[in-house]
C-alpha positions in Angstrom: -34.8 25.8 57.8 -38.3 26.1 59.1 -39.4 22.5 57.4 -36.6 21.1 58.7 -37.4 22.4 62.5 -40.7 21.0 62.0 -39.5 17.7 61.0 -39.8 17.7 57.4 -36.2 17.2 56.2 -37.9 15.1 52.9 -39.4 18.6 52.1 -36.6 20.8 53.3 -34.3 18.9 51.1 -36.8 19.7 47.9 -36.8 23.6 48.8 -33.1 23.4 49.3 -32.4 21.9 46.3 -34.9 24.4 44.5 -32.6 27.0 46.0 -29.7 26.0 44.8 -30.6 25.3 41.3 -31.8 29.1 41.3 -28.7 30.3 42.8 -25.9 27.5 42.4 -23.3 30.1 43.5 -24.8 30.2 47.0 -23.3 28.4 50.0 -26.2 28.1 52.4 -28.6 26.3 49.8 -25.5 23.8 49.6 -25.7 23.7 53.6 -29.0 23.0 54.3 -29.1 20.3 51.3 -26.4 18.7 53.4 -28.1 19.1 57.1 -31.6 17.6 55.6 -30.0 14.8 53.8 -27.6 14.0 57.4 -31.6 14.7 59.6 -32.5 11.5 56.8 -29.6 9.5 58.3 -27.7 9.5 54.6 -24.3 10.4 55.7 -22.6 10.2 52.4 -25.2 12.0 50.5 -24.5 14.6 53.0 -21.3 14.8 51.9 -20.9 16.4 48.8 -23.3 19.1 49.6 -21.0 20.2 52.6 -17.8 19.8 50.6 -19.3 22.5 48.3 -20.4 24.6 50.3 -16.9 24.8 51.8 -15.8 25.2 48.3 -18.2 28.1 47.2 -17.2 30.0 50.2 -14.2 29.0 52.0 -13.9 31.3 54.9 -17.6 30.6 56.3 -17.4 29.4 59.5 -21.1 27.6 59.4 -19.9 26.2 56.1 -16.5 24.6 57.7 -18.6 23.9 60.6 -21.3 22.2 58.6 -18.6 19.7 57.4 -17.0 18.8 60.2 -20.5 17.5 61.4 -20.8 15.3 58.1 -17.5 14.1 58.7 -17.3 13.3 62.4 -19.8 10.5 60.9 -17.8 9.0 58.3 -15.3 6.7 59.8 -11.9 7.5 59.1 -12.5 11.3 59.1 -12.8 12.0 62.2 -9.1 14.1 62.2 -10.4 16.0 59.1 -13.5 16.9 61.1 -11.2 18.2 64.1 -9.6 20.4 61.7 -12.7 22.4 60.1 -14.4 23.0 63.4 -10.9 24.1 64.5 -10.7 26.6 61.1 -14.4 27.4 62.2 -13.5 28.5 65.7 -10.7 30.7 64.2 -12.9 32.4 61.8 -15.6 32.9 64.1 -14.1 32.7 68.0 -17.0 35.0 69.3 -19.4 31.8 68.2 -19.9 29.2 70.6 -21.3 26.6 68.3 -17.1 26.0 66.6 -16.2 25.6 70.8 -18.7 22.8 71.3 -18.4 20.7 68.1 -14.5 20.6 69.5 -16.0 19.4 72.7 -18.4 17.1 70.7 -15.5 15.4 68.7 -13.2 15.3 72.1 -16.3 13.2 73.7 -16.9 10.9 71.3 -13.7 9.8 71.2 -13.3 9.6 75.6 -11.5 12.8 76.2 -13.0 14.2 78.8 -10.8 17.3 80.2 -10.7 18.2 76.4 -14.3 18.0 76.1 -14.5 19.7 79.3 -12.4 22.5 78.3 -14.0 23.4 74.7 -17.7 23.3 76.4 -16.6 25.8 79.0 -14.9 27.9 75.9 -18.1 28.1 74.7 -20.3 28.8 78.3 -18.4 31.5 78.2 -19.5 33.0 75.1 -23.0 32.1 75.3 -23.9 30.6 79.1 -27.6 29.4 77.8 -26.2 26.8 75.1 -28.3 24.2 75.8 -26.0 21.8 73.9 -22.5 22.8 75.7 -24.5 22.7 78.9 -25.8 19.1 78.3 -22.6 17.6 77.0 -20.9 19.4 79.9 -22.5 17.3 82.3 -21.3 14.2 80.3 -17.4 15.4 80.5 -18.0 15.9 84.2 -19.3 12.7 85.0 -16.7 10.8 82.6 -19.9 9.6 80.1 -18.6 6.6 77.5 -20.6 7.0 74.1 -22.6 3.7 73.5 -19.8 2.8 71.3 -17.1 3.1 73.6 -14.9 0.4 71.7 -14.6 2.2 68.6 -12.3 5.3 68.3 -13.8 7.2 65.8 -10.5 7.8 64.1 -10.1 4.2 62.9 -10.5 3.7 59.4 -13.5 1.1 59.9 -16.8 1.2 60.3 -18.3 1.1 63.6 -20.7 -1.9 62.5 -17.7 -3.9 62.0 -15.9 -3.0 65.1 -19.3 -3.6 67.5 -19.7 -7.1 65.8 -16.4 -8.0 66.9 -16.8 -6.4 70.2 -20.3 -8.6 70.3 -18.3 -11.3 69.6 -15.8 -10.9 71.9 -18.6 -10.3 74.7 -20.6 -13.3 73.9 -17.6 -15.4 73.8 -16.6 -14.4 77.7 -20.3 -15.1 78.7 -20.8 -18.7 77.4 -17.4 -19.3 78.7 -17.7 -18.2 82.0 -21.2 -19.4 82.7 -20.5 -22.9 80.8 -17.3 -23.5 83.6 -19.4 -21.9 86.5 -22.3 -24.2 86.1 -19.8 -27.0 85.3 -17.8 -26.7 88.5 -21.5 -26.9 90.7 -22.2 -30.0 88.9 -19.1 -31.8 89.4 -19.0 -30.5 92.8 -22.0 -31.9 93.5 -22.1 -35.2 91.5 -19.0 -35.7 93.5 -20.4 -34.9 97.1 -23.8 -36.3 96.8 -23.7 -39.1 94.8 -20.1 -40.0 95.0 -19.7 -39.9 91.4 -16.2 -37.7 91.3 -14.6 -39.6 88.4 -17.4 -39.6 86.2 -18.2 -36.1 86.9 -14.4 -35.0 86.5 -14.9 -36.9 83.0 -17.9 -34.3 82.0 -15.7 -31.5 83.2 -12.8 -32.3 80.4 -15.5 -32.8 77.7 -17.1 -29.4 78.4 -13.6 -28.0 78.3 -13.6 -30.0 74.1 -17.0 -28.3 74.0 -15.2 -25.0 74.5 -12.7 -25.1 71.2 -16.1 -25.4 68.8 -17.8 -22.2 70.3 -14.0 -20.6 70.3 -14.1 -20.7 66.8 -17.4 -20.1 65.8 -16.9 -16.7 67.5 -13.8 -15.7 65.9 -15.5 -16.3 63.2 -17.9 -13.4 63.9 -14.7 -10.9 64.9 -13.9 -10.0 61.5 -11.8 -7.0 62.2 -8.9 -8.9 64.6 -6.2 -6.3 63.9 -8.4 -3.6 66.2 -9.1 -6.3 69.1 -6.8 -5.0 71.5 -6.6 -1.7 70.5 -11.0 -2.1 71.1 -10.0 -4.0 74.8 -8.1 -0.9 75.6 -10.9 1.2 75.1 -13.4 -0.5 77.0 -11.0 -1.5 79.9 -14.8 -3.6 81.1 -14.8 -5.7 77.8 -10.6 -6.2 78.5 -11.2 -7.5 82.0 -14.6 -10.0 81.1 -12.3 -11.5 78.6 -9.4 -12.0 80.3 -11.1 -13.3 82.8 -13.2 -15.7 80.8 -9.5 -16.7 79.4 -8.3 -17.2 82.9 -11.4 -19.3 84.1 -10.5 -22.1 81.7 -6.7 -23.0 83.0 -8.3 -22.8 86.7 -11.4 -25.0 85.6 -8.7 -27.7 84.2 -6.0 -27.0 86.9 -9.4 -27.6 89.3 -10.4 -31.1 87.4 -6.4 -32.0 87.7 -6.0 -31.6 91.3 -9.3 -33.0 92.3 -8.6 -36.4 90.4 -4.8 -37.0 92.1 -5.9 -39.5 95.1 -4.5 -38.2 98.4 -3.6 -35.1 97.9 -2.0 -33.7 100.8 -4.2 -31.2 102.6 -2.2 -27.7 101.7 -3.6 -27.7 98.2 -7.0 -27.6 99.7 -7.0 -23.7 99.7 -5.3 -23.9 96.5 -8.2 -26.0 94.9 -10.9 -24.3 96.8 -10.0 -20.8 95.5 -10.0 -22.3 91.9 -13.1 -23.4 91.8 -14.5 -20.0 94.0 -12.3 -18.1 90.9 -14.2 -20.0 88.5 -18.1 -20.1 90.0 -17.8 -16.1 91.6 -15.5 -14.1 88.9 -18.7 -13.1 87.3 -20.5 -12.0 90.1 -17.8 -10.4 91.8 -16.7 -8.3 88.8 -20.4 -7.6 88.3 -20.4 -5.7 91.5 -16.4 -3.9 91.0 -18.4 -2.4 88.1 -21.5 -1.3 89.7 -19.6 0.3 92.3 -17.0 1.8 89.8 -19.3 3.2 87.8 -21.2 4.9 90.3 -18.3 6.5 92.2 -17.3 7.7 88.0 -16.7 11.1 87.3 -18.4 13.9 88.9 -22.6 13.9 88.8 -23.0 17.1 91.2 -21.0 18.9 89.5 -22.5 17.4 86.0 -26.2 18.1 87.7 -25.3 21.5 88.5 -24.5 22.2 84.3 -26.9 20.3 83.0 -30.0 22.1 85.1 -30.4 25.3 83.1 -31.1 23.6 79.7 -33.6 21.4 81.0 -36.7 24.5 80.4 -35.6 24.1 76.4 -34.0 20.7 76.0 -35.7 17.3 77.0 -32.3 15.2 76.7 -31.1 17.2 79.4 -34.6 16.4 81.3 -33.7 13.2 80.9 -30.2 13.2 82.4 -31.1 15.3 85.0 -33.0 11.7 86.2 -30.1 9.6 85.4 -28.0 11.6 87.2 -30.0 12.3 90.3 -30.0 7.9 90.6 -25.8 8.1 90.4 -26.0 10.3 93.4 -28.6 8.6 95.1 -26.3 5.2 94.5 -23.2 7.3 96.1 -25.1 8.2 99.2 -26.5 4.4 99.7 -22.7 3.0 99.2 -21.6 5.6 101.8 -24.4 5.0 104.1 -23.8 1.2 104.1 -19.9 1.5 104.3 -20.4 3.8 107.1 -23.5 1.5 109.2 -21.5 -1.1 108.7 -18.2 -0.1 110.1 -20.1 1.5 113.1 -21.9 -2.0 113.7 -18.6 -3.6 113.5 -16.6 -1.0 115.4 -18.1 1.4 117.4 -22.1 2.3 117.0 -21.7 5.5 118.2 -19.8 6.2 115.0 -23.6 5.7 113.0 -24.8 9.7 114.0 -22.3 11.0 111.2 -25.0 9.1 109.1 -27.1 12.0 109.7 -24.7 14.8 107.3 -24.4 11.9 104.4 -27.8 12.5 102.3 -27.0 16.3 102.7 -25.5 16.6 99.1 -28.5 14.3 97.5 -31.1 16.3 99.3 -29.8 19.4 98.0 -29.5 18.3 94.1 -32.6 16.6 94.2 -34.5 19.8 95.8 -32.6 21.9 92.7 -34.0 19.7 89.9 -37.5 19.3 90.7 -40.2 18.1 88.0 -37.1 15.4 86.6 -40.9 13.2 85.8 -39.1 10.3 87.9 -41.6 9.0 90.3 -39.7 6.4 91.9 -37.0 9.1 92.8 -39.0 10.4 94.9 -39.4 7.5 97.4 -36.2 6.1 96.9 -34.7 9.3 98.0 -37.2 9.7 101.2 -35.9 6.3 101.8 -31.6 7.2 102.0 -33.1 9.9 104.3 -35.1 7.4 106.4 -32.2 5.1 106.8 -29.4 7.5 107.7 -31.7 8.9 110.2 -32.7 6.0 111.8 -29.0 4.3 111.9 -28.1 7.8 113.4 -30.5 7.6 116.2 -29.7 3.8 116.5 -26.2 4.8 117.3 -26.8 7.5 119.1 -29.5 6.1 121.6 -28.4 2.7 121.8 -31.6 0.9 121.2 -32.5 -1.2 118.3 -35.8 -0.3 117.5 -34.2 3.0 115.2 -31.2 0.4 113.8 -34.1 -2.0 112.2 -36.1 1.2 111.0 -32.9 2.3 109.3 -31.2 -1.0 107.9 -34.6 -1.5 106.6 -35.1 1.4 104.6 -31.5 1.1 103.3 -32.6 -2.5 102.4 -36.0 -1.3 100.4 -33.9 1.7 99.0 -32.0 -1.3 96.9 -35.6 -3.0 96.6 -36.9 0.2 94.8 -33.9 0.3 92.7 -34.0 -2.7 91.6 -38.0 -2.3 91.0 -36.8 0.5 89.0 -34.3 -0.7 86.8 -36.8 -4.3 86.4 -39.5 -1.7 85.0 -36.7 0.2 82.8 -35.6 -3.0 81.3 -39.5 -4.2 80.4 -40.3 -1.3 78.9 -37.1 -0.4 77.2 -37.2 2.8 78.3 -34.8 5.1 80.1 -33.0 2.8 83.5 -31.3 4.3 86.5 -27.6 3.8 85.0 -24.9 5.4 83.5 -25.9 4.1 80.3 -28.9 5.9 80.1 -26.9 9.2 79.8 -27.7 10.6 76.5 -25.2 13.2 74.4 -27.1 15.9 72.8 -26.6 16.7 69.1 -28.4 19.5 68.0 -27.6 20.2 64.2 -24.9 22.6 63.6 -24.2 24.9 60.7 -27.4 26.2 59.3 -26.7 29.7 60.0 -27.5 32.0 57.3 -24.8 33.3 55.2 -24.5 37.2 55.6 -25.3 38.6 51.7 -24.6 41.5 50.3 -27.0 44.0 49.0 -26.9 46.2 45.8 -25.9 49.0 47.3 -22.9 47.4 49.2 -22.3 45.9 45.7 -22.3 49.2 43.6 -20.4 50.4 46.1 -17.5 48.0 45.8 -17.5 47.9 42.0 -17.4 51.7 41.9 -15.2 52.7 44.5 -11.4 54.2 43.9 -10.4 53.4 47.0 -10.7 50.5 49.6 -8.7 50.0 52.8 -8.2 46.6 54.6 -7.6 46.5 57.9 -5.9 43.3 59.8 -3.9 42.5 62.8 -0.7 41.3 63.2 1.8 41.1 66.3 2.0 45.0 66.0 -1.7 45.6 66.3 -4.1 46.4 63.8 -2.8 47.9 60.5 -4.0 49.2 57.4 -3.8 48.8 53.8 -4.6 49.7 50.8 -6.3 46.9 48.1 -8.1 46.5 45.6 -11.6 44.9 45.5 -13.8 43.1 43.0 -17.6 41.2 44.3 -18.1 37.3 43.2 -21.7 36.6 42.1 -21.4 34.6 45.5 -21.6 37.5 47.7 -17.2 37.4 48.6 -14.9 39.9 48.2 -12.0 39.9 45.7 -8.8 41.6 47.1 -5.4 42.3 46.2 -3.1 43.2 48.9 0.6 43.5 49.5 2.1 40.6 50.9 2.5 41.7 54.9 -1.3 41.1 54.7 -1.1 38.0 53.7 1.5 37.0 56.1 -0.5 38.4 58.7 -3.8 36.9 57.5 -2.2 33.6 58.0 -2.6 34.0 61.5 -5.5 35.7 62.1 -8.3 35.8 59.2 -10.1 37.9 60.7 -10.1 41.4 58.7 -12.4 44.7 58.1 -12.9 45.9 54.9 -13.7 49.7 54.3 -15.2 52.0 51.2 -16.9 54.8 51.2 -19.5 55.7 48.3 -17.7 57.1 45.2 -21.0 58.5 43.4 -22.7 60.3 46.6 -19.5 60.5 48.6 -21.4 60.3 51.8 -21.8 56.3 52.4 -19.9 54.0 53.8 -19.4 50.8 54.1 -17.4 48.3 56.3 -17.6 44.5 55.5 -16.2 42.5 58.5 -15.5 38.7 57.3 -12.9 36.0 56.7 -9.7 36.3 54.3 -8.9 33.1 52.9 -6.1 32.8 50.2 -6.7 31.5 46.6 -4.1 31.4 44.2 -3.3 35.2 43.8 -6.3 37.0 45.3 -7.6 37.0 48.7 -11.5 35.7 49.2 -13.3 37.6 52.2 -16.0 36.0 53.2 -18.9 38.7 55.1 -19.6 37.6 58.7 -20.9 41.4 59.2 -21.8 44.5 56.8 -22.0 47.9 58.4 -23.5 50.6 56.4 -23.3 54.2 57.8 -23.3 57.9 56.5 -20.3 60.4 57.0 -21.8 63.7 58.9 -22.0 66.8 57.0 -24.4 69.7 55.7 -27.3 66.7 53.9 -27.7 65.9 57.5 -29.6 69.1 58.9 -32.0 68.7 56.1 
């Protein structure tokens, strides 16, 4: 574990597999061959390792959780994965790490209030996991993985689904920018050079021109049986498609009514708004986007839970940025919605532009250091401008009205600046996309062993009591024990345990020391049934002394 937390998983996977061959009845050799191979990015290798570490010891929790992390990258499995962290949350629900890979599969595949739920779940066992924290402030603010067109249940890769969701994307572009700067040209060969006919001509052979890069792209969308299941997901992809598939009746519909001669003058509006459809739809649903995905989700909220993991985790450094610009975008739409109205309606109305920046101000004060430095100004900027439109309104001169519609003007500037930089450098932009999930590797834990003494103990002993709950309470019974070379306990019990164990594996094994007859030993852990025994795996070993006369000595 300690090569693989300084980045050597080529030379944790050789110690690892050196482990195992010493001990091949140990699960956490099996574990870590399985974590270095998945740190390699070799997903099926990773595999079998987990499988059999499951195997050698079924009720470990960081074995169970272990797989589901192998799994949740295998397509196809990713309802097999939701059912070992669940088993791993019932073995161990004092652990936060079964909570969060919940919330980890519930994100990845867009549900957020699930996600929401299971990362709380596991705040409240540990409020420092810098992982829950992090992926906390994703729920909140509604955060689509990079792949939001794939659901991780389909039995398909992911590769095959994003080439058809490429595809599909490419497709509505060429389409939509092919009519747009058709429809300009026809307009204006038919306005400034009075060439309408021929122009209308050039219109109906760039719609033929159309049918060739149809196909060639369906080509490219192998996987058609997911299409609209993958449109559904990404309501964004859905609506540039179906608008490039809409743009192509109004460009013809446009060419139609502009070559009937006389055309009486109430389809003018008519064959106005189809060319406006047809040159603006881009654009315009450009901006409906912007704005909808700044007024997503909840980022103060999502700020607020992701600021204590930034001291040991840099993806939440990171996001703290991201999400400090999605607030700052909030405050500039406000501020512009309300200056404008004022200007419009009653000036006056500009001083409330004074409270707007309040909740910005206060976020960006609580995550200082973020390593933004065009924050910073763009921030003192929303200040500048809600100040100065305040004063505007509330002296009645113009003078503070150009100082504030100016700094709401080079607020945008300095966005823009921003994201122009982001995009050159390929670095980290001021968008939603830029939101990063963190995934820290899970089920490396070290299996709980048992020691010679603990062993003798069990092989020796007369007696051994199990204790387990049921809907009465706790209970006790008698069984009988044997030790696997694996470190688990052998029992037989009557069958009310095994009823009850069904429910709740969680169970307490006692002995006390038949040679000395003053140790004791508990071993909390895991029943699991298999075939006529029950396998308890340790989670804790307790090893004490009765009081009596050897203790004044």
């Amino acid at each position: 574990m300690t090569r693989l937390n300084a980045g050597r998983p080529e030379s944790a996977l050789d110690a690892a597999r050196y482990a195992a061959d010493r001990e091949p009845t140990a699960e956490w050799p099996q574990r870590l061959i399985s974590l270095a191979h998945e740190r390699l990015g070799r997903d099926a290798d990773a595999l079998p390792a987990a499988r059999r570490a499951v195997e050698l010891s079924p009720g470990s929790w960081p074995a169970r959780l272990r797989l589901a992390s192998v799994l949740r990258r295998i397509p196809g499995r990713w309802q097999e994965a939701v059912e070992h962290a669940a088993l791993a949350r019932k073995f161990a629900p004092e652990q936060p790490s079964p909570a969060v890979m919940l919330g980890d599969l519930a994100l990845l595949r867009g549900e957020h209030v699930r996600a929401a739920r299971s990362y709380r779940a596991a705040l409240a066992i540990d409020p420092g996991d810098p992982q829950a924290r992090v992926n906390l402030g994703l729920a909140l603010v509604r955060w689509d993985p990079p792949r939001a067109h794939h659901d991780p249940a389909w039995p398909v890769a992911h590769r095959e689904t994003g080439r058809a969701r490429r595809a599909l994307e490419v497709w509505s572009r060429q389409v939509r920018l092919l009519l747009a700067i058709a429809t300009l040209a026809v307009a204006a060969a038919a306005l400034l050079f009075d060439r309408g006919a021929q122009a209308r001509l050039g219109g109906f052979a760039v719609l033929a021109l159309l049918v060739p890069l149809t196909v060639r792209q369906a080509r490219r969308a192998a996987p058609w049986a997911y299409a609209r299941a993958m449109l559904c997901r990404d309501p964004w992809l859905g609506v540039s498609v179906v608008s490039a598939v809409l743009a192509v009746p109004a460009f013809g519909a446009w060419l139609l009514l502009g070559a009937v001669p006389g055309l009486p003058p109430a389809f003018d509006p008519i064959w106005a708004g189809l060319a406006g459809y047809v040159v603006l739809s881009w654009p315009a649903l450009a901006a409906v986007r912007a704005l909808a995905e700044t007024w997503r989700g909840r980022p103060l909220l999502a700020l607020a839970a992701t600021l204590p993991a930034r001291a040991t985790e840099g993806t939440a450094r990171r996001n703290t940025g991201v999400l400090l610009w999605i607030v700052l975008g909030r405050t500039w739409t406000v501020l512009v919605a309300l200056v404008g109205g004022a200007l419009a309606v009653e000036p006056r109305a500009a001083v409330a532009a004074v409270a707007v920046p309040y909740p910005m101000v206060r976020g960006y004060l609580r995550a200082r250091g973020h390593g933004d430095r065009a924050l910073p100004a763009a921030a003192a900027l929303v200040v500048l401008g809600a100040a100065g439109c305040a004063a505007g309104g509330l002296l009645g001169q113009a003078w503070p009205w150009r100082i504030g519609l100016g700094a709401l003007l080079a607020t945008a500037a300095v966005y823009a600046g921003r994201a122009l930089l982001a995009w050159w450098r390929g670095g980290s932009g001021p968008w939603r996309s830029a939101l990063l999930m963190c995934d820290l590797p899970m089920g490396a834990e070290p299996s709980v062993p048992l020691d010679a003494q603990v062993r003798q103990t069990f092989s020796y002993a007369r007696s051994i009591v199990l204790s387990y709950g049921d809907a009465l309470g706790p209970r006790v019974a008698g069984a009988v024990a044997g030790v696997t070379s694996s470190g688990e306990l052998r029992l037989i019990a009557e069958t009310e345990a095994w009823r009850a164990i069904e429910e709740d594996p969680r169970v307490a094994v006692f002995v006390s020391d038949p040679t000395q007859r003053r140790y004791w030993v508990e071993v909390r852990g895991v029943a699991q049934p298999s075939s006529d025994v029950l396998w308890v795996t340790p989670k804790e070993v307790l090893v004490g002394e009765f009081p009596g006369r050897h203790q004044r000595r």
